[in-house]
Structure formats: C-alpha cells, structure tokens
C-alpha positions as CSV (number, residue, x, y, z in Angstrom):
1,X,30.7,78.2,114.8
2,X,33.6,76.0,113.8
3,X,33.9,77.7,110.6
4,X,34.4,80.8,112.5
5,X,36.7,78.8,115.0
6,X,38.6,77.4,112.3
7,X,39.2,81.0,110.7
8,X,40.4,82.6,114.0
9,X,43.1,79.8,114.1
10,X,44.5,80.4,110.6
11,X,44.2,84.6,111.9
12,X,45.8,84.0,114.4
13,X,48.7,81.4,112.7
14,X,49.0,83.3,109.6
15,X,51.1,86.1,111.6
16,X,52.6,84.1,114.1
17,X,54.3,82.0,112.0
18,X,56.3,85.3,110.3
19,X,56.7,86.3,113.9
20,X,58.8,83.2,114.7
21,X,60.7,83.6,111.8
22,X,61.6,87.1,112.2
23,X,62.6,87.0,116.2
24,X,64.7,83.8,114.9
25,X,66.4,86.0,111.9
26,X,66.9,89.0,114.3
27,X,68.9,86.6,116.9
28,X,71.0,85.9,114.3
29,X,71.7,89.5,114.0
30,X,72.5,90.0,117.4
31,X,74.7,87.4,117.4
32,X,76.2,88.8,114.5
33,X,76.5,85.3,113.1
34,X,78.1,85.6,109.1
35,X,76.3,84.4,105.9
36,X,73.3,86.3,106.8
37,X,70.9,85.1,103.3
38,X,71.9,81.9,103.8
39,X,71.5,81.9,107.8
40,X,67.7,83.4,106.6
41,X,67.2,80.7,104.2
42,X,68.1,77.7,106.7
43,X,65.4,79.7,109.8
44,X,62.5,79.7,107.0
45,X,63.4,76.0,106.5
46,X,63.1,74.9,110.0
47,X,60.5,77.5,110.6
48,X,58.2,75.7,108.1
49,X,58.8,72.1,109.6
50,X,58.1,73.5,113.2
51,X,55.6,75.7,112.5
52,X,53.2,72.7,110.7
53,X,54.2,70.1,113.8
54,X,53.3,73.0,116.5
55,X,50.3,74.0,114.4
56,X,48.9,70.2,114.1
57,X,49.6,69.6,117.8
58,X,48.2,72.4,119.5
59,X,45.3,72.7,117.2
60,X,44.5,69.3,116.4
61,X,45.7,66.7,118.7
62,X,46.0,68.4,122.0
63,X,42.1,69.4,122.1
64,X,41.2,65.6,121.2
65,X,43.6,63.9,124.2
66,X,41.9,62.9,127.5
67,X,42.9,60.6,130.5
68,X,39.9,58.2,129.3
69,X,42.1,57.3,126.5
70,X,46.1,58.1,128.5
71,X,47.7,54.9,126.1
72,X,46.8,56.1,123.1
73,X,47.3,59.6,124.2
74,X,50.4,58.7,125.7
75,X,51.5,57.4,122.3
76,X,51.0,60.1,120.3
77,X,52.8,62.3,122.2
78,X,55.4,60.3,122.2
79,X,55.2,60.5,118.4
80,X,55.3,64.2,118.7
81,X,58.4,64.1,120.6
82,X,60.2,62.3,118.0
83,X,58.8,64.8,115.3
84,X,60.7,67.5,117.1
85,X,64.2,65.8,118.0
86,X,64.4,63.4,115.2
87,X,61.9,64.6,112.6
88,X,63.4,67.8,112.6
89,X,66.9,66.4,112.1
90,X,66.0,64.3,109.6
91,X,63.7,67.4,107.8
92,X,67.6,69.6,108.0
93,X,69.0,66.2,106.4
94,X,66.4,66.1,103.7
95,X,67.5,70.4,103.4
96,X,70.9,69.5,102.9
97,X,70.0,67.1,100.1
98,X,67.8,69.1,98.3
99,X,70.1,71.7,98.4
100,X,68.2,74.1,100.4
101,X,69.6,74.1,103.4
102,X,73.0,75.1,104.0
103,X,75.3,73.7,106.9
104,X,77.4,76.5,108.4
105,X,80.1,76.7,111.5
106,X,81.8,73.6,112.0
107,X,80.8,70.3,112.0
108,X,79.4,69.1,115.2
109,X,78.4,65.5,115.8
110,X,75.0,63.8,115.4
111,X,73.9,63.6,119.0
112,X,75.5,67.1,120.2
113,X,73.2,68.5,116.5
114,X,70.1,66.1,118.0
115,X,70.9,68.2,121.3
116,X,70.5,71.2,119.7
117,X,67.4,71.2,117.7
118,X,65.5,69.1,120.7
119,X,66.3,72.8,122.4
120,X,65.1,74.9,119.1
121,X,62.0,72.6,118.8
122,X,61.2,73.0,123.0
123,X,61.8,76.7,122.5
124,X,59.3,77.1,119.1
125,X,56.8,75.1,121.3
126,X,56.7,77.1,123.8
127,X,56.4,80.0,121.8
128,X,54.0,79.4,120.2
129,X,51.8,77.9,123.3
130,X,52.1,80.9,125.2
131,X,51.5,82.8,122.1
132,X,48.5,81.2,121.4
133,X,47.1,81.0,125.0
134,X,47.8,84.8,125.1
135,X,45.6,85.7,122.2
136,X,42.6,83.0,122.9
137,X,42.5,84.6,126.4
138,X,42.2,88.4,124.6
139,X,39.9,86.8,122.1
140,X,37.9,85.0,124.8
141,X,37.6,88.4,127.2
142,X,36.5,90.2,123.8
143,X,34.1,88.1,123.0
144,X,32.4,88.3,126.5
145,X,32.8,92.2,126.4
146,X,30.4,92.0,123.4
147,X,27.8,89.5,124.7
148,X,28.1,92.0,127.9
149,X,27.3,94.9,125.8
150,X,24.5,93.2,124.1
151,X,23.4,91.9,127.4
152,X,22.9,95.2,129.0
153,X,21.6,96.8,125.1
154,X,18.9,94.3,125.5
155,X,18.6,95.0,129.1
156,X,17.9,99.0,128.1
157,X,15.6,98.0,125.5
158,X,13.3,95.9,127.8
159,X,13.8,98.6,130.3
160,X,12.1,101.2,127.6
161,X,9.8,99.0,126.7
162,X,8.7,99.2,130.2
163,X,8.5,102.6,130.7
164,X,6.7,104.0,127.6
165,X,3.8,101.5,127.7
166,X,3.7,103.2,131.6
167,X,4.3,106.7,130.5
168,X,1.3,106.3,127.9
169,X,-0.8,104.4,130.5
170,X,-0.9,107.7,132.8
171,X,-1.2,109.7,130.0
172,X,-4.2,107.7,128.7
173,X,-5.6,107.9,132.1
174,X,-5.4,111.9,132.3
175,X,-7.4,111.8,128.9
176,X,-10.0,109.3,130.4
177,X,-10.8,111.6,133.0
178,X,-11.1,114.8,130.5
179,X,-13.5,112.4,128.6
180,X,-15.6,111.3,131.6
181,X,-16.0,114.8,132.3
182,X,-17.0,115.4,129.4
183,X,-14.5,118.3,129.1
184,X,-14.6,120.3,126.0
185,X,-10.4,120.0,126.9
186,X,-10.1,115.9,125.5
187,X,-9.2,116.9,122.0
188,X,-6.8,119.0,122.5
189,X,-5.5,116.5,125.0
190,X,-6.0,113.6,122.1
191,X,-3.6,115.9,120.0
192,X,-0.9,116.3,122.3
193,X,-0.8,112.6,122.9
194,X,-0.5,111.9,118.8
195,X,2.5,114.5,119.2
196,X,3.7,112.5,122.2
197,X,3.5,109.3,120.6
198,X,4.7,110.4,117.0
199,X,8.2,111.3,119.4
200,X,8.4,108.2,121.0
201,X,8.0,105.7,117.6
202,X,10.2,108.3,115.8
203,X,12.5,109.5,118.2
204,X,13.8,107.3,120.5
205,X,14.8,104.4,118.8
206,X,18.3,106.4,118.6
207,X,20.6,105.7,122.0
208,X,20.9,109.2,122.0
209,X,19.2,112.6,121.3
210,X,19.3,116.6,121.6
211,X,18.6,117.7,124.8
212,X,16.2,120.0,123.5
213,X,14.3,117.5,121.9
214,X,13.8,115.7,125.3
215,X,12.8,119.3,126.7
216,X,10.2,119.7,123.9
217,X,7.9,116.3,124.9
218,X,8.4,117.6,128.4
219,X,6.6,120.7,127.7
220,X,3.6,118.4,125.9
221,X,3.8,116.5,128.9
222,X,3.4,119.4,131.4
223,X,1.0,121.1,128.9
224,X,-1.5,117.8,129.4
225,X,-1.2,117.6,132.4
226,X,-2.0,121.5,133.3
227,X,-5.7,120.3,131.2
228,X,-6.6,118.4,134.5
229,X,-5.8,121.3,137.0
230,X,-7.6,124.8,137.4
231,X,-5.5,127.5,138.5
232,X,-4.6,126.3,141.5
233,X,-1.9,124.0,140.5
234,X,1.6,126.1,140.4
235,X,4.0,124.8,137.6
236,X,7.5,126.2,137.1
237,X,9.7,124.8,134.8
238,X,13.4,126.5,133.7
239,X,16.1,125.3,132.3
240,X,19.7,126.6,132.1
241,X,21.7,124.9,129.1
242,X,24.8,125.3,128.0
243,X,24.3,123.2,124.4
244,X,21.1,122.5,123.2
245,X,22.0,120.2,120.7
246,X,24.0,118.1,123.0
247,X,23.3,114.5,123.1
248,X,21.2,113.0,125.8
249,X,19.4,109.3,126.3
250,X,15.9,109.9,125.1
251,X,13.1,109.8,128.0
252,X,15.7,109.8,130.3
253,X,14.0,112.7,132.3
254,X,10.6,112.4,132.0
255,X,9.8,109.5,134.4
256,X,11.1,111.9,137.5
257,X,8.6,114.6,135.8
258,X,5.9,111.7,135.5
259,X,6.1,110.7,139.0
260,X,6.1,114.5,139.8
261,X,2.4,114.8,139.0
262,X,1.2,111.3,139.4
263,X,2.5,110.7,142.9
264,X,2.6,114.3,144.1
265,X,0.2,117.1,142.8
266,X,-2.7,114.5,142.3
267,X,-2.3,114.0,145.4
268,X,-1.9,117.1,146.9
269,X,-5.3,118.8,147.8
270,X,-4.0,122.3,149.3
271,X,-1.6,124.7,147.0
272,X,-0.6,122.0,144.6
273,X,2.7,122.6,142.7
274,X,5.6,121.6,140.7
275,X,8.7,122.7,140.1
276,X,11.3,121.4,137.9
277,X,15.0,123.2,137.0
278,X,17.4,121.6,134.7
279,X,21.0,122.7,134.1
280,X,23.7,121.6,132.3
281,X,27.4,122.8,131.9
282,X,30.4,121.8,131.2
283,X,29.3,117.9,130.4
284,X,27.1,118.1,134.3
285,X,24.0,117.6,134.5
286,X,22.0,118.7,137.5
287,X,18.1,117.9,137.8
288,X,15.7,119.0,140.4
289,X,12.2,118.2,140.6
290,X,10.0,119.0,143.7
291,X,6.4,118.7,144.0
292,X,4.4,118.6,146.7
293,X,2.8,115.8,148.6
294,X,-0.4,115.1,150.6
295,X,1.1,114.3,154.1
296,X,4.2,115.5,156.5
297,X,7.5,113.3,156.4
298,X,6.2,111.6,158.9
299,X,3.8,109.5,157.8
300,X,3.3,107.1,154.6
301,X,6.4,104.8,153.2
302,X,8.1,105.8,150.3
303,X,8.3,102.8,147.8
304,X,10.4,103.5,144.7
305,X,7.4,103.6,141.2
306,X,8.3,102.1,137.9
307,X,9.8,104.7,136.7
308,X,11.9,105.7,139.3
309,X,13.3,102.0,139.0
310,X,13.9,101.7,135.8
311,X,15.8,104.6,135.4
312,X,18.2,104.1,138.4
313,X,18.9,100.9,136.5
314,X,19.4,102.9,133.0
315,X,21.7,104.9,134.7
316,X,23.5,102.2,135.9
317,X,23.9,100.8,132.7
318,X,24.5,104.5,130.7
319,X,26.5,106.0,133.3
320,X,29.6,105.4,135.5
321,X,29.4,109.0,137.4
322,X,25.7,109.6,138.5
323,X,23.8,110.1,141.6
324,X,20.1,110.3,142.1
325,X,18.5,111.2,145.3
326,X,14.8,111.0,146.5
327,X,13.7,112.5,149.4
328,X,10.5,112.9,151.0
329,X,9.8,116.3,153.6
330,X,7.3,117.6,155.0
331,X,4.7,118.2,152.1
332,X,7.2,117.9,149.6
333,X,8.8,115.4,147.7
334,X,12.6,116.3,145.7
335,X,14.1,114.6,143.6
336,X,17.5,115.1,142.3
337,X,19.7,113.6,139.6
338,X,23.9,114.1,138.6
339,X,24.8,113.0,136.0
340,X,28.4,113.3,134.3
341,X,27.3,113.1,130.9
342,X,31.2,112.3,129.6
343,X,31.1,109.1,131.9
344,X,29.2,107.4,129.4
345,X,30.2,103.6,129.9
C-alpha cells in the first residue's frame, strides 16, 4: 500500500513539476521580458530548488507534524520558511557562481531580491498545494467509485447466488412430484433440468447475454412446468423483439415467470393460466406476466417472494430507468416490468 502510495506521488510530481516550469516560462512571454533562453534557464534553476523543498514538505514533513509535538513542529516549519526566502536566495547566489544562472534587469538590492523570491516561493507553494489537494481529491473519489463498483458486483453475485439455488429448488420440487407419482413424465423432466443447469454453469457467468438465449431456458422452464398440469392449465407465451441478439442480464426474467406458476397456477384450482408477453424496441423493454390466483383481491396479503426481491434489487443496481409493478386483482395476479435497457448504470 505504500509502495503504491509512494508511486502515485512521483505520478503525480513527475508532471507537475514541468507544469510549474512551463506556466513560469509562458509568464515570461506575456510579459514579453527579453533574453528569452536565458530567462528559461534561470525558471528551471529555481524551479528545481522549489520544486524538491515543496515536494519534501508536503510529502514528507507535513503528514508527520501534529499539535502533540507543536515545538518541534513549530521548528521545522520555521526551517522551511527560511528554505524559501533565504535558501532560495542563497541557491540563485550559488547559480550565479556556477555560472548557471544569469542576473538580468537591473540590479536591485538584497532585501527588495529577499522580497521577491519570499513572493515566488509563497506562490510555487501554493501551487503546488492546491494542485496536489485537487488530484488526491479526484484520486480519492476514484478510488471509492471502484470499491463502489466492486461493492455492488459482489452485491449481484450474492444476489445470483441466491436465486439460482431457489430457481433449481422449485424446479427440483416439480421433478419430486413427477417421481412420487410415479409419472412415466420424470425423465424427460430430469433432461430438461440437465439443459437448465448446463445454461446456468455456462451461461451466466457473463454480465450480459442475448435476449434470445434468456427466451430459450424460458421455454425449458414453461415446458417442465406444463409436465405437472393436464390440459387444463392455459399457457401463452409471445414475444415481440426487435433484436434478438441484443444483450440482456442473464435470468433477469425468469424469477417473475417462476413466481408465475409457483405462486399462481399451483394455486389456482379453477381454469388455471398463464400468460406472459415480452417486447422490446427501440432499447424498451416491456414485460407482462399475469397468472391467475386462488382468491379475489380482497383477501390474502401480498408479501414480496425471493425472487421478486432480489430482482427489484438487481434492477436497482443494473438499471437507472426501470419500473416494476405487482398487482394483485381479483383472481389474477400481473406483473409488469420497464426497463430502459440504454440506462445501464
């Protein structure tokens, strides 16, 4: 972690310094001062002294001051402070002498110079404060936009983990009954299950799929379910699609179909049906499945399943335009979902 730390600094330094340099350079050039190279040569020169002071300061020293220790913080401020009035004459001196740095203008005294690179060193301090405060905030608001992602990633992931084991625990239950009765219908219901679960290890580990692929373990789903019912069960299922092969969240549908059957026509003891209609156009999806239900509006309390829950909270996490309504009549239960599949968060 401070590896990581430490590289972010020397990032985030390693084009800031250049920065400084260049706004200094291109003041020059608005002020259309004369002896430009050598006017370039002298910034780099006090760029490099303030630069290392400001770097060691605000890296350094300010993160390991307190009030539990003010004197000795107190003291190396001070220190600091004479690094950028009379350090940083002294550094132009030591220029001067080495040749490097080249006096320009007229000569100006000692204390009206001292005056005027305790204003350069307060105004590269600050830059390079609020520079640095600017791009730790962006760094830090990144960095929780990622553990927010991975949050609600993980959050989806438990959610499916939920709802397949609950899916296959109805499904299972269907079979146990063909098997009970000794129906000469449990292996074909055993097969469509393998199909089922071959999708679901195979398929959805994707966070998204073709529509039509979804549609497909829908059908397997209807189909064993239909092994449990005689005639009298009515099943319509259409669809209306613009794209086939546009992407979708795998299972996303099938726990409104599941509750369809497992809360509705099993239910349901007179005329038993289901009726399911999907369409989608122009990036809108709209999903309506009714079934009917063994009492009037009336009576009985309507208490959200499993799988009604958990996807109202995948949508919440998938989806910034959505809307899913449940309503319970007389006999007959709807429910629809909208979904605007291009508000994908």
């Amino acid at each position: 972690m401070k590896i990581r730390s430490r590289i972010r600094r020397y990032e985030l330094y390693r084009w800031l310094i250049p920065l400084f340099l260049l706004l200094n350079i291109l003041q020059d050039l608005v002020e259309g001062a004369g002896d430009f190279p050598l006017r370039v040569v002298n910034e780099t020169w006090l760029a490099f002294f303030v630069s290392v002071v400001s770097y060691r300061l605000l890296e350094h020293t300010l993160p390991k001051l307190g009030w539990k220790n003010a004197l000795y913080s107190f003291f190396i401020l001070l220190a600091y402070v004479l690094a950028y009035s009379i350090g940083l004459l002294l550094w132009r001196y030591l220029g001067i002498t080495l040749h490097i740095f080249t006096p320009l203008g007229k000569p100006v005294p000692v204390e009206d110079r001292l005056g005027i690179l305790i204003g350069y060193s307060i105004g590269s301090l600050v830059f390079f404060a609020v520079v640095r405060h600017l791009y730790n905030y962006i760094q830090l608001k990144q960095h929780a936009q990622q553990l927010r992602i991975a949050s609600q990633q993980a959050e989806l992931n438990y959610l499916k983990s939920q709802t397949n084991p609950h899916f296959l625990f109805n499904t299972l239950n269907n079979i146990y009954s063909l098997a009970r009765d000794k129906s000469d219908l449990a292996p074909e219901s055993i097969l469509r299950l393998s199909k089922m679960l071959r999708y679901m290890l195979y398929e959805t580990s994707e966070p998204y799929i073709a529509v039509e692929k979804d549609l497909k373990i829908i059908d397997d789903y209807i189909a064993l379910e239909k092994l449990r019912y005689d005639d009298s069960l009515r099943i319509n299922f259409n669809h209306d699609l613009e794209d086939a092969k546009q992407s979708l969240p795998p299972l996303l549908l099938i726990p409104l179909v599941e509750n369809a059957f497992k809360h509705g026509a099993s239910e349901t003891r007179e005329n038993p049906f289901v009726d399911i209609h999907l369409t989608i156009k122009n990036r809108q999806l709209f999903f309506v499945v009714k079934n009917s239900t063994g009492e009037p509006a009336g009576e009985g309390n309507f208490s959200p399943q499993i799988g009604l829950s958990n996807l109202r909270r995948q949508l919440e996490l998938l989806y910034s335009d959505y809307q899913l309504d449940v309503k319970k009549g007389d006999y007959v239960f709807t429910a629809t979902l909208k979904i605007n599949l291009a508000s994908h968060v």
